[in-house]
C-alpha distance (Angstrom), angle and dihedral (degrees) to the residues before:
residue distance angle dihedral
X1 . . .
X2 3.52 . .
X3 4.33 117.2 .
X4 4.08 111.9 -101.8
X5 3.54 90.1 -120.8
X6 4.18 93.2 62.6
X7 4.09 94.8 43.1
X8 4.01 82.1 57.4
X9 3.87 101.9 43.6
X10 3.85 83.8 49.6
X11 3.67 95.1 50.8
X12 4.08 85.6 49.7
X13 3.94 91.4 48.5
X14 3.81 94.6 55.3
X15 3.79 93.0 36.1
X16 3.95 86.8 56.9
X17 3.74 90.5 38.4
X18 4.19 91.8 46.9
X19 4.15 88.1 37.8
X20 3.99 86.4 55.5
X21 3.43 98.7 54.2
X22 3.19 97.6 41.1
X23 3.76 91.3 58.4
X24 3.69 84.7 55.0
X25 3.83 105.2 50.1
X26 4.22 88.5 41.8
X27 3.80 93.9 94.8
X28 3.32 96.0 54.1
X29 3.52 98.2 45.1
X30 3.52 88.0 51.0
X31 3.55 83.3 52.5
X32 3.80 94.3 59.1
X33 3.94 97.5 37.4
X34 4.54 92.9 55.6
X35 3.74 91.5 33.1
X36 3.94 105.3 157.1
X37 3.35 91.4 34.2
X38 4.06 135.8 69.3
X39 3.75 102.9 -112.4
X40 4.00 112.5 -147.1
X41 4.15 126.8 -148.9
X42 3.66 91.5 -79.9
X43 3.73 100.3 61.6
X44 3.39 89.3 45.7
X45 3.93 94.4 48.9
X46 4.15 83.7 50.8
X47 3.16 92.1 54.2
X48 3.86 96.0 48.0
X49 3.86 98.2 46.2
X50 3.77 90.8 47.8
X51 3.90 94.3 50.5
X52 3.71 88.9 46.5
X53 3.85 95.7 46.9
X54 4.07 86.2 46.2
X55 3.97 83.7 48.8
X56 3.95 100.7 48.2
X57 3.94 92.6 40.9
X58 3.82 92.5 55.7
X59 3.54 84.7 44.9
X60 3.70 104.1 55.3
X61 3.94 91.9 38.9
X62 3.89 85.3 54.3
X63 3.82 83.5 49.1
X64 3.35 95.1 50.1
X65 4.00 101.4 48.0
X66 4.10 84.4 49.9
X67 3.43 96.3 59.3
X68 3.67 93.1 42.9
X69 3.67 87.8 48.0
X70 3.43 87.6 49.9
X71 4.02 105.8 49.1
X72 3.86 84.9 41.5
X73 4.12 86.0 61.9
X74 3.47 91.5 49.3
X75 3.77 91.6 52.5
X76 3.51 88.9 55.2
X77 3.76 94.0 50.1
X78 3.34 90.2 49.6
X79 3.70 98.5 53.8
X80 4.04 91.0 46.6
X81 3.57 89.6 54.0
């Protein structure tokens, strides 16, 4: 059983560490999605904020079945006990 406190903080790290690269691999994506034509700020801002919304709601749903996960073990250890 891990603390509440540590599930979140790791959820943060790899939503940082998943936002970052993201924000790094966006151009070329961009690249890839206008090919043919020359793709302005805008596109690439679309595709940025949609990647990062995609990111951060798989994040916090992953969050959110961890904690339950983890409140449900406790539950269970508590009724063993």
């Amino acid at each position: 059983m891990k603390k509440p406190g540590i599930i979140v903080l790791k959820h943060l790290v790899l939503w940082l560490l998943f936002s970052a690269i993201y924000i790094l691999i966006s151009e070329q994506l961009t690249k890839r999605i206008f090919s043919g034509i020359d793709y302005d700020v805008e596109q690439w801002l679309l595709v940025a904020i949609v990647g990062l919304l995609l990111i951060f709601t798989i994040t916090v749903f992953s969050l959110v079945v961890s904690l339950l996960k983890n409140r449900k073990r406790r539950k269970l250890k508590a009724d063993r006990s």
